[in-house]
N, CA and C atoms as a LAMMPS dump frame, in Angstrom:
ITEM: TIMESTEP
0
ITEM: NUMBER OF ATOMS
333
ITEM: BOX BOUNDS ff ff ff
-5.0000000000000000e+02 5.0000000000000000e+02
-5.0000000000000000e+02 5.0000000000000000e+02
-5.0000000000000000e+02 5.0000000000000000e+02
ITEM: ATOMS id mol type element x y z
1 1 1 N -119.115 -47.196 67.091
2 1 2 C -118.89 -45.783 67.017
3 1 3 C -117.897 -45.344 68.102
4 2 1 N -118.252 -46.004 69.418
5 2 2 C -117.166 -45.151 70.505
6 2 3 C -116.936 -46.445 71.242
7 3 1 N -115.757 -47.045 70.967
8 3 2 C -115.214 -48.687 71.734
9 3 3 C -115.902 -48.813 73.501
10 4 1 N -115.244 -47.045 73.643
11 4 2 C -115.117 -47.561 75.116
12 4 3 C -116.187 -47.04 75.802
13 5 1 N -117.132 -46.446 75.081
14 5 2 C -118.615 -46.338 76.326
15 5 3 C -118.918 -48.293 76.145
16 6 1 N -118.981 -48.894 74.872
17 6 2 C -119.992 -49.931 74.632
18 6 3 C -119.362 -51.014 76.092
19 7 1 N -117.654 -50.801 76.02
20 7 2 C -117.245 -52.119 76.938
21 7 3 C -117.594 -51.361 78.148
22 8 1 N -117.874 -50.383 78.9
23 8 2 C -118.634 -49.39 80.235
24 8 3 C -119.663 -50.604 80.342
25 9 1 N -120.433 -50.636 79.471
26 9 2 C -122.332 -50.866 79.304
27 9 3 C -122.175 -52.399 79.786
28 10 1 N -121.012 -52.754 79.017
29 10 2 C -120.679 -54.592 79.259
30 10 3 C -120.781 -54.913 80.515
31 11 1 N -119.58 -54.253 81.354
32 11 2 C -119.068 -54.435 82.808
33 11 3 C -120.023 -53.944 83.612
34 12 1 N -121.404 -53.061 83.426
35 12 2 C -122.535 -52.812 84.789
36 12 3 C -122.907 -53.837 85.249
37 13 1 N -122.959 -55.025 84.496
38 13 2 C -124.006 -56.022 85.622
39 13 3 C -122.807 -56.584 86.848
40 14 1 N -121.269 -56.784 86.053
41 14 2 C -120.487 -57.042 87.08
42 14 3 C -120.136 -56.549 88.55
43 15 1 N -120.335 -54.758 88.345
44 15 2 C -120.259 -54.161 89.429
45 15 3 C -121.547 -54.095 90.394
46 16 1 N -122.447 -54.271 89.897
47 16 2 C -123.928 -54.558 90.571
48 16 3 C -123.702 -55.582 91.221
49 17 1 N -122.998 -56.776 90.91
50 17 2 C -122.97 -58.605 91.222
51 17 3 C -121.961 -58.517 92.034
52 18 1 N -120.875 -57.105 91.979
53 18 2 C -119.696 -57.482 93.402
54 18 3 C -120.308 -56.717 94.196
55 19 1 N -120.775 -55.488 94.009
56 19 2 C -121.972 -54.545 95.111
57 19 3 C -122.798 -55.586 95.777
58 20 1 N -123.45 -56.099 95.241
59 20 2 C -124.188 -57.305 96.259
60 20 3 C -123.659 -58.289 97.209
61 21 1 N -122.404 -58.967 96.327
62 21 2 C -122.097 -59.609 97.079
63 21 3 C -121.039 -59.096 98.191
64 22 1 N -121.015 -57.88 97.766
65 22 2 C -120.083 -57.354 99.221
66 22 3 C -121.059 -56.744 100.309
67 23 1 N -121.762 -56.582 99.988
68 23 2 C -123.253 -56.371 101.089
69 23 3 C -124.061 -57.502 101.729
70 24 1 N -123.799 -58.819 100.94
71 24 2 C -124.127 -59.74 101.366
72 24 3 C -123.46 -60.375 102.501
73 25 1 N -122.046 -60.31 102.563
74 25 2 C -121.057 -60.715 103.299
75 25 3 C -121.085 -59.875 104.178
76 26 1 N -121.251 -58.399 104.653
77 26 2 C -121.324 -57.612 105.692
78 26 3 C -122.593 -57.785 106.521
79 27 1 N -123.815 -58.555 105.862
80 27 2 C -124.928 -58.563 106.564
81 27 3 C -124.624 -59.714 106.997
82 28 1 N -124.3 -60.817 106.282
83 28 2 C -123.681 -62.232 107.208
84 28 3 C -123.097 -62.186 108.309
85 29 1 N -121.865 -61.421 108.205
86 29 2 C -121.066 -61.053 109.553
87 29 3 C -121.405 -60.287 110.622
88 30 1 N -122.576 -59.178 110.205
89 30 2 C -123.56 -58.421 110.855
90 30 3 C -124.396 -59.704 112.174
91 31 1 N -124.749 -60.367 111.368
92 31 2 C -125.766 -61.307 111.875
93 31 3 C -124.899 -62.296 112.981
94 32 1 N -123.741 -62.67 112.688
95 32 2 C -122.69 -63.526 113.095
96 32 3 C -122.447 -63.139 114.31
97 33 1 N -121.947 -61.622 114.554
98 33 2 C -121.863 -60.663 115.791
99 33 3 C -122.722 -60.407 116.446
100 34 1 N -124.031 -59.641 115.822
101 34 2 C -125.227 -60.221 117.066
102 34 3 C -125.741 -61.095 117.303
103 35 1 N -125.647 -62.285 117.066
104 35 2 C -125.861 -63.611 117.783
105 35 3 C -125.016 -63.9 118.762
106 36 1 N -123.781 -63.953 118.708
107 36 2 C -122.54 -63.633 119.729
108 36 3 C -122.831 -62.947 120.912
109 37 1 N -123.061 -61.649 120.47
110 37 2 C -123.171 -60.865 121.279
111 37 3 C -124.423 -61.274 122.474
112 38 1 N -125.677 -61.777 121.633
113 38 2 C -126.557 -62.526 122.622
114 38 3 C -126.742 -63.491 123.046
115 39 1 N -126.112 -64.292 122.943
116 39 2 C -125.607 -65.574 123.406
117 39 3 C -124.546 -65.437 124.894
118 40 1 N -123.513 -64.152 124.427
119 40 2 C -122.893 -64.075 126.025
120 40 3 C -123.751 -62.862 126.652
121 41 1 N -124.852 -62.395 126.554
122 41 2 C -125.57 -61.894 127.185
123 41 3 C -126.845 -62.683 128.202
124 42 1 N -127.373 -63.598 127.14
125 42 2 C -127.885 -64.993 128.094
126 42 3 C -127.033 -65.621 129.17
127 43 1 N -125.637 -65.942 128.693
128 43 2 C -124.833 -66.645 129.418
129 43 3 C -124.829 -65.554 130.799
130 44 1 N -124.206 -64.465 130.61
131 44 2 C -123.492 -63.875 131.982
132 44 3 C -125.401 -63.69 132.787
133 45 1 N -126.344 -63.425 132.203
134 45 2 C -127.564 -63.7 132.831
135 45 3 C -127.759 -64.654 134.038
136 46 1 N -127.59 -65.452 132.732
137 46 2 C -127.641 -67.438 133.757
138 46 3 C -126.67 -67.606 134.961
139 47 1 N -125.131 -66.686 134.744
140 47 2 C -124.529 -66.718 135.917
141 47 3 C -124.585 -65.639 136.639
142 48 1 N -125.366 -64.392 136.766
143 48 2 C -125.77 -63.898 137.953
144 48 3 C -126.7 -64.094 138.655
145 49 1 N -127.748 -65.256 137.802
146 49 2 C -129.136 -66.001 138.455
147 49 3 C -128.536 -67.217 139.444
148 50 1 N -127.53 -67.445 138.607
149 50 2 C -126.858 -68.278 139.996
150 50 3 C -126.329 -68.13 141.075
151 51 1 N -125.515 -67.184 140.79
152 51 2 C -125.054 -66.726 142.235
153 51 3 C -125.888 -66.167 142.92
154 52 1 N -126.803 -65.21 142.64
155 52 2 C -127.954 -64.586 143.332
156 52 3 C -128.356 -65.741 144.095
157 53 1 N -129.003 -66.891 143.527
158 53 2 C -129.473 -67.999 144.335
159 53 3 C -128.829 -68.556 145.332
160 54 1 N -127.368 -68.788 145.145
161 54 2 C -126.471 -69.095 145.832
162 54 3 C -126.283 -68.494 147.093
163 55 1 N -126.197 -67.178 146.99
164 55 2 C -125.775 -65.818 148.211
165 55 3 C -127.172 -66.37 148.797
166 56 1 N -128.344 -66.419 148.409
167 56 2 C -129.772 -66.023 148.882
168 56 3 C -129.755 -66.865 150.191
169 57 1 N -129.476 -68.462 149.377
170 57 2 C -129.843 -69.63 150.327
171 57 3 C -128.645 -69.607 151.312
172 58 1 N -127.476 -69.038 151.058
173 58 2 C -126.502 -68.506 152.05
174 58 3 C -127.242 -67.781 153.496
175 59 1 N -127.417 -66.92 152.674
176 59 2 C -127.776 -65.809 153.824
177 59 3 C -129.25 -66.278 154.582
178 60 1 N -129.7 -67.196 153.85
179 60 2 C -131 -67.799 155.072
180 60 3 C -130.161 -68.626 155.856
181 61 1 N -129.326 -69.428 155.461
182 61 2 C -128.935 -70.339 156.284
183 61 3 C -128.562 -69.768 157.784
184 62 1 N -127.333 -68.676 157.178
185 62 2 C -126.729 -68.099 158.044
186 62 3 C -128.042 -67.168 159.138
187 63 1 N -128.557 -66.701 158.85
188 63 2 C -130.044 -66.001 159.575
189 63 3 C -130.928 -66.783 160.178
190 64 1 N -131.024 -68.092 159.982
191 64 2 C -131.648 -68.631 160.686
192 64 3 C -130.527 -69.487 161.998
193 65 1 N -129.328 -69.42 161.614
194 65 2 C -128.388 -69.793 162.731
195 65 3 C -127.637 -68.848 163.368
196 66 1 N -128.069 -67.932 163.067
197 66 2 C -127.888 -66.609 164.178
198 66 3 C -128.782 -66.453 164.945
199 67 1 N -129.913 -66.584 164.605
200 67 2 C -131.064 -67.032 165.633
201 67 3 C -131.317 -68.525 166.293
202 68 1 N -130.3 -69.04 166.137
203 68 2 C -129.912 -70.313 167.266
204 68 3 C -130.893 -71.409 166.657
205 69 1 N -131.528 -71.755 165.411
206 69 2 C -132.153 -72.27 164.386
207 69 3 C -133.46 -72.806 165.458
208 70 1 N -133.803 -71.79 166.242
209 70 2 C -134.671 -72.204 167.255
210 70 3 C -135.854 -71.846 166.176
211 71 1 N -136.584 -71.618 165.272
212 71 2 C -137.78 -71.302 164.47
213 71 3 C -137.07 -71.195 163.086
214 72 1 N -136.464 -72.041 162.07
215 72 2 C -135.786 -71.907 160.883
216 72 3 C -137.055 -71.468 159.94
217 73 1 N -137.031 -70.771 158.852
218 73 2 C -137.987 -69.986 158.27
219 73 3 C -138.361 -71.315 156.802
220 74 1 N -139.397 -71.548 156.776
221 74 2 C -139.505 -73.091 156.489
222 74 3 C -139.695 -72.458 154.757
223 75 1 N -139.905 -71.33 153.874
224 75 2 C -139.976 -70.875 152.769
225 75 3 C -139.801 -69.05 152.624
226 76 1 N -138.77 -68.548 151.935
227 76 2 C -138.692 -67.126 151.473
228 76 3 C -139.108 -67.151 150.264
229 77 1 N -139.71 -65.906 149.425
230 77 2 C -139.918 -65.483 148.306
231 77 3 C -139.478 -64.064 148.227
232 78 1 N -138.51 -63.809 147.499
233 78 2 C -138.282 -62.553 146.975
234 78 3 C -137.863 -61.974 145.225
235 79 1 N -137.988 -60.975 145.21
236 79 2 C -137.972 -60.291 143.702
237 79 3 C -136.92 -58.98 143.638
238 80 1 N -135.458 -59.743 143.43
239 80 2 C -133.951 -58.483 143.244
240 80 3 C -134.626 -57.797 141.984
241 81 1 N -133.735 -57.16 141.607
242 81 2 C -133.654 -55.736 140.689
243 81 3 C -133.931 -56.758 139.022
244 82 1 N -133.171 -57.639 138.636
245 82 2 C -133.564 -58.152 137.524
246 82 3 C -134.857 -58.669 137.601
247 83 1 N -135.703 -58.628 138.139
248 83 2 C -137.162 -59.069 137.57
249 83 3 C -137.268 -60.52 138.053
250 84 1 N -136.603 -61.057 138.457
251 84 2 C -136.786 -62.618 138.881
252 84 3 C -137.112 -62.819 139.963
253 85 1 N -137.978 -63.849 140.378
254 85 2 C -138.555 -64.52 141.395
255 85 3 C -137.612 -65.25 142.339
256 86 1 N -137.041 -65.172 143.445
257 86 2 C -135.8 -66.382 143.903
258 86 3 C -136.73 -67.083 145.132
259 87 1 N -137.054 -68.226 145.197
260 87 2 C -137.576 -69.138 146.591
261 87 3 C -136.161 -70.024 147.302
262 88 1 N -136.785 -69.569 148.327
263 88 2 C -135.524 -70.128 148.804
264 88 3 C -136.52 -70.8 150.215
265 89 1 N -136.055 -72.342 150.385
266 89 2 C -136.861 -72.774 151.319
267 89 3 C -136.13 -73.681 151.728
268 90 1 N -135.728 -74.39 153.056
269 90 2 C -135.104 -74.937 154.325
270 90 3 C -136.036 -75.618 155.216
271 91 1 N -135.596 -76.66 155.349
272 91 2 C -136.1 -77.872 155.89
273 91 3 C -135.17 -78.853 156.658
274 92 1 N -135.398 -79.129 158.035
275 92 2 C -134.789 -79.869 158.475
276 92 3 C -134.21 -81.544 158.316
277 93 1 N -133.496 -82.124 158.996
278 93 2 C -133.736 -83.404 158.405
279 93 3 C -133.49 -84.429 159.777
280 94 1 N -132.748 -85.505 159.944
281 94 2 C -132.798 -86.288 161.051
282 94 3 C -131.859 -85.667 162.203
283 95 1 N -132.285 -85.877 163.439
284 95 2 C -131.267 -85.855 164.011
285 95 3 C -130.561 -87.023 164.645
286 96 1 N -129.678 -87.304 164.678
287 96 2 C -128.315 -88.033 164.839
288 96 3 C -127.289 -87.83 166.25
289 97 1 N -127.465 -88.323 167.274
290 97 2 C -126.457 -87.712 168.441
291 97 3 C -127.22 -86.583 168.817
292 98 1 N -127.796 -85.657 168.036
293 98 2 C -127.942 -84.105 169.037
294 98 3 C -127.888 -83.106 167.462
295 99 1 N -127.658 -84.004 166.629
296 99 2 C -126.903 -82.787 165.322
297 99 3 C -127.985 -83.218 164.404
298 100 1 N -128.535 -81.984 163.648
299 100 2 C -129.596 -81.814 163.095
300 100 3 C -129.108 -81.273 161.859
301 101 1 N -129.448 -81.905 160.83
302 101 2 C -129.089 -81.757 159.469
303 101 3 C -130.242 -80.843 158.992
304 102 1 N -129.53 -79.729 158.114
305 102 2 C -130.881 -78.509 157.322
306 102 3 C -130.287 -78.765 155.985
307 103 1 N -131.448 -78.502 154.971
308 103 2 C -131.318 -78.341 153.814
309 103 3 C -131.87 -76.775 153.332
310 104 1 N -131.305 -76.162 152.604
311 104 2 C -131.46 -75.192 151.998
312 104 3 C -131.183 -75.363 150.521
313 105 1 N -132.472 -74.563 150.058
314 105 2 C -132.076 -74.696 148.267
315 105 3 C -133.035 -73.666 147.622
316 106 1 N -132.138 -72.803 146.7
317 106 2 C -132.944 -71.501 146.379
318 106 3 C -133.419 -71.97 144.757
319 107 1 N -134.792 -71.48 144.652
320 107 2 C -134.763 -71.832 143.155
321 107 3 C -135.217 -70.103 142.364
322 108 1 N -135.124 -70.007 140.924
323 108 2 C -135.564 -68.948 139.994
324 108 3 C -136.124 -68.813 139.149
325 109 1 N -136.962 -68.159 138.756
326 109 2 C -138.24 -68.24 137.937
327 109 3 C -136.991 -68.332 136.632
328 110 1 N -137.929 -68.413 135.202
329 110 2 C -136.883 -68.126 134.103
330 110 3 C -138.194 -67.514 133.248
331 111 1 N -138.22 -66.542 132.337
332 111 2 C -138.623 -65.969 131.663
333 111 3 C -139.293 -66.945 130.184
């Protein structure tokens, strides 16, 4: 009776089947980007847990040899602004001639 409603009726399932699959592909790439995105959010994490540790066992070192390492502080525990635990603990080692070897080494909780 009317050609061109019947070929309309033909072509719905096609536009339903590219509607999907173009929604399918935006949620893929959706997903693609926030994984990305949290992956360098872990990462830059992991490297301010490091340096934090780094500076920490710094600054004991240096604090206990400003005080002429006459009483070196044999374990610290503290808790910065991100929520983490940092130990930082120093221990002497042999002496040699007069020269006294320290070890320092900070460690961090991980979630």
């Amino acid at each position: 009776m009317f050609p061109q409603f019947k070929k309309l009726n033909n072509e719905s399932g096609i536009v339903l089947f590219i509607v999907l699959m173009t929604a399918i592909i935006i949620m893929i790439f959706s997903v693609g980007i926030l994984t990305q995105s949290m992956n360098e959010m872990n990462y830059a994490q992991q490297q301010i847990d490091q340096i934090a540790a780094e500076q920490l066992s710094k600054g004991m070192w240096w604090n206990a040899y400003a005080s002429g390492m006459s009483a070196p502080p044999q374990s610290v525990s503290t808790n910065l602004s991100g929520g983490r635990n940092y130990t930082m603990s120093m221990s002497s080692g042999s002496s040699v001639n007069g020269i006294t070897s320290y070890t320092v080494s900070a460690n961090y909780d991980t979630f």
